[in-house]
C-alpha positions as CSV (number, residue, x, y, z in Angstrom):
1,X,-53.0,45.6,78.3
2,X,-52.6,43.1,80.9
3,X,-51.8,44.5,84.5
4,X,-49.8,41.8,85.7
5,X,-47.7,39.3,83.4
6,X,-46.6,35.6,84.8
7,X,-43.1,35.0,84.4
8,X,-41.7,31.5,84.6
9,X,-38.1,32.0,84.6
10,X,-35.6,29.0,84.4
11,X,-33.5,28.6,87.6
12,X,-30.7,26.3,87.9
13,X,-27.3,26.4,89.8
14,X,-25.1,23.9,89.2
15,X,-23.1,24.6,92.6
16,X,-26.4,23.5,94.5
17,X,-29.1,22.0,91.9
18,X,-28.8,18.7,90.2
19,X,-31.3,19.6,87.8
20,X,-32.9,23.1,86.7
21,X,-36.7,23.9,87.2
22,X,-39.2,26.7,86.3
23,X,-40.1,29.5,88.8
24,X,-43.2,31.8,88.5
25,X,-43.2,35.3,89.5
26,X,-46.2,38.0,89.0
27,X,-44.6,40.9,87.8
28,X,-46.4,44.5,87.1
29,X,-46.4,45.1,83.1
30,X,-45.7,48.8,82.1
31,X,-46.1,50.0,78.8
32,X,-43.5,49.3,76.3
33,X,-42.0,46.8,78.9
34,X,-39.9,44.5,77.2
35,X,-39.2,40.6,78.8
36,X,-35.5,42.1,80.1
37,X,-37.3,44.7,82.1
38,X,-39.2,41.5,84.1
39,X,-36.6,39.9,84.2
40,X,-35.1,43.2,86.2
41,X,-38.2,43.7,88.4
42,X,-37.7,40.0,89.7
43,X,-33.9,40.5,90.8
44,X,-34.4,43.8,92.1
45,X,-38.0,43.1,93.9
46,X,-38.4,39.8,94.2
47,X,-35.0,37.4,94.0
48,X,-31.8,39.2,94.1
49,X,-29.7,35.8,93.3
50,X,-31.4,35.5,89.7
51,X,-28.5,35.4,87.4
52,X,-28.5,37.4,83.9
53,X,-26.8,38.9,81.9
54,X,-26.9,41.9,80.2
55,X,-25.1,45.3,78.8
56,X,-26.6,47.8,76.1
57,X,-30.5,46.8,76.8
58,X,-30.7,48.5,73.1
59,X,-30.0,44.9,70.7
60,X,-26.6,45.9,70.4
61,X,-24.4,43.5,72.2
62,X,-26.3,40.4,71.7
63,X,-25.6,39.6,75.5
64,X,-29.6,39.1,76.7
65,X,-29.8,36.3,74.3
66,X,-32.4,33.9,75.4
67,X,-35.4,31.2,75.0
68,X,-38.5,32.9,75.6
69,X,-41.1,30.5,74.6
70,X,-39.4,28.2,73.3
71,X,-37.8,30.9,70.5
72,X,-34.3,31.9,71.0
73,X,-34.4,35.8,71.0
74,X,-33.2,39.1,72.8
75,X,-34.4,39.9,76.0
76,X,-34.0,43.8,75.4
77,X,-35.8,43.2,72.2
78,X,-39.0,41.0,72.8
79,X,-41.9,43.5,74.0
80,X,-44.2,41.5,77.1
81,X,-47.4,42.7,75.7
82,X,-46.5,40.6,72.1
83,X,-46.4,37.5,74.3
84,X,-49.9,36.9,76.4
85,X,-50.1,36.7,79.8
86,X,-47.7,33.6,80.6
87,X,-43.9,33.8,79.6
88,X,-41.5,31.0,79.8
89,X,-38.0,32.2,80.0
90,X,-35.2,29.6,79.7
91,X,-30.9,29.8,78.9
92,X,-30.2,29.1,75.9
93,X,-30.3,25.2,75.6
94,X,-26.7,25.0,72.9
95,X,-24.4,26.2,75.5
96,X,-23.7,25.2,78.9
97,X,-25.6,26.6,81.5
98,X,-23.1,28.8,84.3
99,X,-26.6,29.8,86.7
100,X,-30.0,30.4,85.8
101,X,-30.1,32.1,82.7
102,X,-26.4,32.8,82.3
103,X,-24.4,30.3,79.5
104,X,-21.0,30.1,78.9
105,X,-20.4,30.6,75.3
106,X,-16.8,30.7,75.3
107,X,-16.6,28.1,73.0
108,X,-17.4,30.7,70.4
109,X,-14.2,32.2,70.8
110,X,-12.3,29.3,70.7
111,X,-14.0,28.6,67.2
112,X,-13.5,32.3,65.9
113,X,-10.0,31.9,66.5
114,X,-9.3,29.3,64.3
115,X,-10.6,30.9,61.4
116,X,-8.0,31.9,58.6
117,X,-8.3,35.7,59.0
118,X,-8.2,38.5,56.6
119,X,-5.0,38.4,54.1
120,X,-4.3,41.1,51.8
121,X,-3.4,40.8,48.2
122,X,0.6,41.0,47.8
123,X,1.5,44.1,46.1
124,X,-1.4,46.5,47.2
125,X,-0.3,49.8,47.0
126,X,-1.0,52.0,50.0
127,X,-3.4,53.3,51.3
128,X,-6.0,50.7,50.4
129,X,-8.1,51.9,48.0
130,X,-12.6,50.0,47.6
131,X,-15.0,50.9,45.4
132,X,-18.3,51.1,47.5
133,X,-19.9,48.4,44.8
134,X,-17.1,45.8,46.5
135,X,-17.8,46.3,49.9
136,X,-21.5,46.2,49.4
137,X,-21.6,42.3,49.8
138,X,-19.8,41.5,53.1
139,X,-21.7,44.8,55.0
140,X,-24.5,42.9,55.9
141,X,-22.4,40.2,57.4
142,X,-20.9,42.9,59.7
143,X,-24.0,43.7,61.1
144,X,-23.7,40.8,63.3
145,X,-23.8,41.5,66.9
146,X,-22.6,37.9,68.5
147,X,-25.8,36.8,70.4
148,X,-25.3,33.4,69.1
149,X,-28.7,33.4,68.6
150,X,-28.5,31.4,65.2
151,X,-25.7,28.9,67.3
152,X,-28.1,27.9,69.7
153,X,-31.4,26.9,67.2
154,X,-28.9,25.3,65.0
155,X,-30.3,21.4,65.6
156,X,-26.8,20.4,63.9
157,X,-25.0,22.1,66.6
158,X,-27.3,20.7,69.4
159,X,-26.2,17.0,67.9
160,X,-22.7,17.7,67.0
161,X,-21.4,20.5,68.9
162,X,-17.6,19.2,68.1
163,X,-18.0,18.9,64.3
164,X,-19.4,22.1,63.1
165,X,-18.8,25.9,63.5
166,X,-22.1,27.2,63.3
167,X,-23.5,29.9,61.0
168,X,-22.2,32.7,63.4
169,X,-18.7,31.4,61.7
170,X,-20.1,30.7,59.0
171,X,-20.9,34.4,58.5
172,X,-17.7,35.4,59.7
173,X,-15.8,33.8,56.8
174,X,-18.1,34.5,54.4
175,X,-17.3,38.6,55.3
176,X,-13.9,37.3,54.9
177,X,-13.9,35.8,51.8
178,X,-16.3,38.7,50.2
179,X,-13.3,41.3,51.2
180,X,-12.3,42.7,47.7
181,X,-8.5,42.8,48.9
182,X,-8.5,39.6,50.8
183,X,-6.6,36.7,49.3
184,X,-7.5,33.3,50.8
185,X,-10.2,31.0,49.9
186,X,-11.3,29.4,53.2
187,X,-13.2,26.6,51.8
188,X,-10.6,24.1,52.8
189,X,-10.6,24.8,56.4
190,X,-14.6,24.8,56.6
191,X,-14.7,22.1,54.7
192,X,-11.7,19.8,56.6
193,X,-12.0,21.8,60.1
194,X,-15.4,23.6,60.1
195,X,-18.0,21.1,59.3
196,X,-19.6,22.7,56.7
197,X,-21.1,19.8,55.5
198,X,-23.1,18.9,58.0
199,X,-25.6,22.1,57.2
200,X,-28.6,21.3,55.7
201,X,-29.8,24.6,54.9
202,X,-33.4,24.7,57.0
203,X,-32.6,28.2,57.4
204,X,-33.5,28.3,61.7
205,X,-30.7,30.4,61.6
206,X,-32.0,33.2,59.3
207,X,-35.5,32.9,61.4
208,X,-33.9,34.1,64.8
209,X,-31.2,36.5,63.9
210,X,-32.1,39.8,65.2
211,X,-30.3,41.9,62.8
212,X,-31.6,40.4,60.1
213,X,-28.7,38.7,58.4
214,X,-29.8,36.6,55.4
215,X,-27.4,34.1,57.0
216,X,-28.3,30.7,55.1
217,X,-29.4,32.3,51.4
218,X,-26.4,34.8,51.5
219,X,-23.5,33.6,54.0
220,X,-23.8,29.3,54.3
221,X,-25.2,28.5,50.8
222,X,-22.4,30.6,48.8
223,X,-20.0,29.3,50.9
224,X,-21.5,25.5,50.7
225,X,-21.2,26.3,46.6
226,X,-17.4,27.4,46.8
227,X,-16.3,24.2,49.0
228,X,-18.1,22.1,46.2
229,X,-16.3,23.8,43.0
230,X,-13.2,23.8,45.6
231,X,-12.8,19.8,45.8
232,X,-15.3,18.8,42.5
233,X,-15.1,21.1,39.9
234,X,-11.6,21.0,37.8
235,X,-12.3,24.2,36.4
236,X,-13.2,26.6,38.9
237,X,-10.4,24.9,40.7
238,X,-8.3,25.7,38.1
239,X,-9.5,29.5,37.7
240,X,-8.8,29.9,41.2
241,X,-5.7,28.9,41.0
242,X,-4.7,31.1,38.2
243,X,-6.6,34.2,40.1
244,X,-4.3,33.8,43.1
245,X,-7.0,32.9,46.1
246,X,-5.5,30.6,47.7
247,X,-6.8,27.6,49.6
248,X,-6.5,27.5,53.3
């Protein structure tokens, strides 16, 4: 293992830079150091006015999210030694950049917002009773932690960040629509609102998620399908109808 590590970290602030530049630092590696422990040895020993942000440091709450080498990834999750002896760490490129490596991704929140969220059935009696087989489905979705990870390598959002929700959302009404007591079909509002169509399944997504989410085979691709028998097919239409899921 490599005693020291180089570590160019992305610097910007928008309050005094016009334009953001790489800074190398030497940092000491330790064993099982990961690149979110570097990143702490620079503000603590070298540059106190690095900017960060953090929380669990256990790839819990997404909020280390990051472009180290080019990949979008964890910070608390991506081990130095797995990387050589020269690391490039950069803000995630999707999102606008608030200092250094710091993005505002409020944006998200505006977007999760507008989802149609969870309806029950009418009539249900109480309390609300799944079989496990139901729930199986939309668990995985749930795993999601909201790094935004699979928003910032989405090229679609990069060209169109107006026009399309991204595959966190995506995911998000797909656990909707896989409820067992939820009524509402949501493929109107990602097809009208959400930009659905602008996907084109490369699956970047799927590559960078840290929990593992099949997120384009399992989440975008059924969802894609419904919005298709939703506007084109007269018969699932039609059986939709008749089940009661309706269209939002």
């Amino acid at each position: 293992m490599n005693k020291e590590v180089k570590m160019n970290v992305y610097r910007f602030d928008p309050n005094k830079d016009k334009e953001g530049k790489f800074q190398e630092f030497t940092v000491p590696v330790k064993e099982g150091m990961v690149v979110l422990d570097a990143v702490h040895y620079i503000e603590n020993n070298m540059d106190p006015t690095l900017g960060v942000r953090w929380n669990c440091k256990a790839a819990r709450c997404g909020s280390c999210a990051a472009e180290i080498n080019g990949k979008p990834s964890l910070m608390c999750k991506t081990r130095v030694d797995s990387l050589g002896d020269k690391i490039h760490v950069a803000p995630m490129k999707a999102f606008p950049i608030v200092k250094d490596l710091v993005t505002d991704v409020s944006r998200n929140w505006e977007i999760a917002r507008k989802i149609p969220e969870f309806t029950p059935k009418k009539g249900l009696k109480e309390p609300w009773q799944i079989a496990e087989i139901d729930v199986s489905r939309s668990r995985e979705f749930r795993n999601c932690i909201e790094c935004f990870l699979c928003q910032d390598v989405c090229h679609v959002i990069r060209e169109h960040d107006k026009d399309y929700i991204g595959p966190r959302f995506m995911v998000k009404a797909a656990s909707l629509d896989t409820h067992p007591l939820d009524s509402i079909n949501r493929s109107k509002f990602l097809h009208e609102e959400g930009g659905a169509g602008y996907c084109n399944i490369t699956k970047c997504c799927q590559s960078v998620c840290p929990e593992h989410i099949a997120i384009t085979d399992n989440a975008i691709i059924p969802e894609k399908e419904s919005i298709v028998d939703s506007y084109y097919d007269p018969v699932t239409m039609l059986f939709k109808k008749i089940r009661g899921k309706h269209g939002q």
